[in-house]
N, C-alpha and C positions, 0 to 999 in steps of 0.2 A: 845976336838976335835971340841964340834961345835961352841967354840967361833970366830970362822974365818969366819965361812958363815955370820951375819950382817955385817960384812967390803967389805967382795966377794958383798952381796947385794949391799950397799953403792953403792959401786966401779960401779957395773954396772950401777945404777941410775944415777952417773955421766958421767957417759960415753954415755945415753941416751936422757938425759936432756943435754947433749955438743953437741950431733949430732944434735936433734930440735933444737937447737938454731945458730948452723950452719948451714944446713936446710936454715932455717927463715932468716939468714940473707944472705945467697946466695939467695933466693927467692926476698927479699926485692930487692938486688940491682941491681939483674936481671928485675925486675919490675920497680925501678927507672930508669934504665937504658934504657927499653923499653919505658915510658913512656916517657921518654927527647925523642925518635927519632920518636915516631908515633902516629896518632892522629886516635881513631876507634870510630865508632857509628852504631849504629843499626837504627839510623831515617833514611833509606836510602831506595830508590825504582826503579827498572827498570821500566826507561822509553824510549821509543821509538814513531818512527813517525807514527801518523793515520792520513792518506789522506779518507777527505769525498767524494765519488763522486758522484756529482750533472748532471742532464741533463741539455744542451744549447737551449735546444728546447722542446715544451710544443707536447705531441700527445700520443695515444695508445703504449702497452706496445706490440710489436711482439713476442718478445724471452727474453729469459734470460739465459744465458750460464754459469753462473757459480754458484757454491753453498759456503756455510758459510765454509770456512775451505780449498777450494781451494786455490793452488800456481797459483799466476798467472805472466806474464811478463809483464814487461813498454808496453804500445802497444796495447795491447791482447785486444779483441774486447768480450764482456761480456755484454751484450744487446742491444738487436739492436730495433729502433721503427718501427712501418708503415709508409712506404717510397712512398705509391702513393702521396700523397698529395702535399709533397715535390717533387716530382717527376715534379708534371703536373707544379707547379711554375718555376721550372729549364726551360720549354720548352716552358710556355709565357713569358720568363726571355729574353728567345731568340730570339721568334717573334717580342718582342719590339726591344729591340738591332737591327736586321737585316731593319727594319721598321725604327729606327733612320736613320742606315746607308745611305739606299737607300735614305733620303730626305737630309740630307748631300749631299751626290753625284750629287743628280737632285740640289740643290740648287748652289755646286760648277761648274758646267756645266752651268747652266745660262737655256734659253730658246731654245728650238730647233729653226730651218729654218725658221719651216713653222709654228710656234707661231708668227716670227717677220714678216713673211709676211703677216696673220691675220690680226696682227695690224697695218702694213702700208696702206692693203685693207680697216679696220675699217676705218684710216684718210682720204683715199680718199671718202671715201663714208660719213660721217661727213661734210667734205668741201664741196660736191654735196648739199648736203641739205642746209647748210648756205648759199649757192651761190644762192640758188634756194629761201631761205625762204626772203633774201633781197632782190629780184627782185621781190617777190610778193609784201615785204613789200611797198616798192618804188611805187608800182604798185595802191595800196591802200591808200597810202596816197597822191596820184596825184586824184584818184577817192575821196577819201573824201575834195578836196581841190575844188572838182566840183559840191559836194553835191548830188555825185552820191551815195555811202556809207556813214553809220552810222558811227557814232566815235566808237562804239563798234567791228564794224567790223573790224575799222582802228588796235584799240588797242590789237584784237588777232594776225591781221598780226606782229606785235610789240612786242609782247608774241614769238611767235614762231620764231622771229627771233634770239631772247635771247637765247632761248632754243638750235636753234639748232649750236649755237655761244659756249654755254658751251660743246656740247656734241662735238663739233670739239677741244677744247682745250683738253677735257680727251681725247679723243684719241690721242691725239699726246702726249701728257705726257704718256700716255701707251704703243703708239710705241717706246718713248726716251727711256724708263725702258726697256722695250724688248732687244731693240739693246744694251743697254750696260748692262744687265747682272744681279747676284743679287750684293747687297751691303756686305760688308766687316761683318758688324754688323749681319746679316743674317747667312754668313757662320758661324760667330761666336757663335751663338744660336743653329743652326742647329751640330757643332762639341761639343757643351757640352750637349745637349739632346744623343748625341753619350757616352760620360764618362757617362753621368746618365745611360744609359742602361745597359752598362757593368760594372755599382755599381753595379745596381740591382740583371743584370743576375750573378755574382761573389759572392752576399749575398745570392743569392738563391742556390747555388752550396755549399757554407758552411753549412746551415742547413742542405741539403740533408746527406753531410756528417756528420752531429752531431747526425743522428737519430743514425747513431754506437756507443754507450757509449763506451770509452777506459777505461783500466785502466790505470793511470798515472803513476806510479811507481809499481814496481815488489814488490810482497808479499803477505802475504794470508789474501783471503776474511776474514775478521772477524766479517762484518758486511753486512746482505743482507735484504731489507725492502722492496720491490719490487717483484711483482708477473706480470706473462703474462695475458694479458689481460687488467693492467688497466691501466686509464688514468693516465699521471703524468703532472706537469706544469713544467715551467723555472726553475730552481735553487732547483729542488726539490730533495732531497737526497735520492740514490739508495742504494749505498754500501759502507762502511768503510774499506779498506784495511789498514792493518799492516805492515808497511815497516822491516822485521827480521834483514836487514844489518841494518840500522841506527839505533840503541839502544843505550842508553849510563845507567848512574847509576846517577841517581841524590840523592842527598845527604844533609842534613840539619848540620854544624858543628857550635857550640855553639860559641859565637862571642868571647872567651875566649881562644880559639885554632885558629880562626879563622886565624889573624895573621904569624902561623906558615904554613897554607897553601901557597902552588905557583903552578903556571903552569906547568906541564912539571913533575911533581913530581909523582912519581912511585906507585902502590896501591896495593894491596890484598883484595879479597872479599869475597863473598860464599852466596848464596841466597837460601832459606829453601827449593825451589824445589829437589835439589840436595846436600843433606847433604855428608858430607865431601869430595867434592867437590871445588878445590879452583881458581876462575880464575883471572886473573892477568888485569890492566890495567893502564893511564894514567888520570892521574886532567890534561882538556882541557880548564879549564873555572871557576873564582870563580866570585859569585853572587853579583852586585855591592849594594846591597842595602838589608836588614834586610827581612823576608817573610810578616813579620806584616805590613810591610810599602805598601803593595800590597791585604790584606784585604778588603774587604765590609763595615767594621766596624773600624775606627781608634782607636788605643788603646789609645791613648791623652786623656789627659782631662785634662778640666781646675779647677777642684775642688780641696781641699786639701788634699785629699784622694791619695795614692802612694805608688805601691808594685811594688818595680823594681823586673824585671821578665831576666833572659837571655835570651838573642835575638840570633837567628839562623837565618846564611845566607845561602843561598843554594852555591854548587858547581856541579861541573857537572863533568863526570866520564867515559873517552871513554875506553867500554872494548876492549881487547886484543883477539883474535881469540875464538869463542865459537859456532862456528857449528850453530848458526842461534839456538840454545836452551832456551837464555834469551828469557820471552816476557814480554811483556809492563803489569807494578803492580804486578811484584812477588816482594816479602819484602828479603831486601841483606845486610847484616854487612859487612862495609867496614871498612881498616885500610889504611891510607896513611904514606907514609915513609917520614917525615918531613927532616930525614937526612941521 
């Protein structure tokens, strides 16, 4: 009777070593099969936008309104500097402007009334003298012609009649300027000292407003280097914001797959923050050109030494709805659906 149990053993052994091996080769072709339609790696990293924000203007630090970790919005005003300074510029911004204007206006207006009747008074009064300094001169050079006066005496009457000969010509060139007004070339000087003011006074009104640091885009502080109190300069970096909407998955895919990537092509992923966990997204972009090729260091060389190495291009990876959870350098294995 127990010659039947090694065949019953047998039997089973075949039966066990049939099913491994059907198993195995459902395994295999389920695995070939996956492997023709999708392309996975683990060299992958979220990444997202980080906005530095720098000051537009050099001064003390007033306030500081936000902290490391804060949500913030496009807008939101999150330091603000000492505004006297800037203040008092805004209001000799103005003094000057209104100081242009007015000589503008006095220039395009010309002379009052009683400026031109000045100067018509000036000419009569000019001519009086010339009239009077030749009848002296006349007068003296008939006495020195009788050796009554010196030729020196002659020669100042002769002086002074020069004199007051020029001094009747300016005034009458200052009456003609009077009566007809300023010249074209005048207004013109006078109206662009007017645009330079209201440069000034308009740059002086922009600083005032840059002493409000904004944040430029919505998203949280992740960077704050700035305290109240101190001075900071032009261009100097305050705070690092994290934009959570604009994330994507960038992704390094062996140039041997590479090929089989496209745009538009559908993904699976999962980043060790959140184990088993799976979110879903779109390849928006593949990398025109190898990472090495973007190095410090050129991998070339001209020696005869040569280890070909597979080259990785990046792609890029916009995720699908995820609660603002991704943040920029958690590590994510992605799988793209080549078909």
């Amino acid at each position: 009777m127990n010659k039947g149990t090694p065949a019953l053993g047998n039997r089973h052994m075949v039966l066990i070593i049939g099913l491994l091996a059907a198993i195995l080769l459902v395994g295999g072709v389920w695995w070939w099969l996956r492997a023709a339609r999708v392309v996975s790696t683990d060299d992958a990293r979220v990444k997202g936008t980080i906005v530095a924000v720098s000051s537009k203007v050099s001064g003390r630090v007033d306030k500081v309104l936000v902290s490391e970790g804060d949500n913030v919005a496009s807008g939101q005003v999150i330091a603000v500097l000492e505004q006297q300074e800037f203040e008092v510029q805004v209001e000799q911004a103005k003094a000057n402007l209104a100081m242009a204007q007015a000589k503008l206006a006095a220039t395009i207006a010309g002379n009052r009334p009683q400026e031109v009747a000045q100067a018509n008074a000036s000419v009569l009064q000019a001519r009086a003298n010339m009239e009077n300094a030749k009848k002296n001169s006349e007068r003296d050079e008939l006495l020195y012609q009788q050796g009554a006066i010196s030729v020196q005496q002659r020669d100042a009457s002769k002086t002074s009649l020069d004199i007051a000969n020029a001094q009747f010509i300016s005034a009458a060139e200052q009456y003609s300027l009077s009566r007809e007004g300023s010249r074209q070339e005048d207004i013109i000087i006078a109206q662009a000292l007017v645009q330079q003011a209201k440069a000034a006074l308009k740059n002086a009104e922009i600083q005032l407003t840059d002493t409000k640091i904004k944040a430029p885009v919505a998203g949280v502080v992740a960077l704050k280097s700035v305290e109240e109190g101190v001075i900071i300069s032009f261009g100097q970096q305050l705070f690092s914001i994290s934009n959570l909407s604009d994330v994507w998955i960038g992704a390094n895919i062996e140039e041997t797959y590479i090929g089989r990537i496209k745009v538009g092509q559908m993904t699976e992923f999962t980043v060790d923050a959140y184990p088993g966990k799976q979110f879903n997204g779109r390849v928006i972009e593949v990398g025109p050109a190898a990472g090495s090729q973007f190095a410090l260091l050129p991998t070339e060389n001209s020696t005869a030494n040569f280890t070909k190495v597979t080259q990785r291009l990046p792609i890029k990876i916009k995720a699908e709805e995820t609660d603002f959870i991704l943040k920029p350098g958690m590590s994510a294995v992605i799988t793209v659906m080549t078909k």
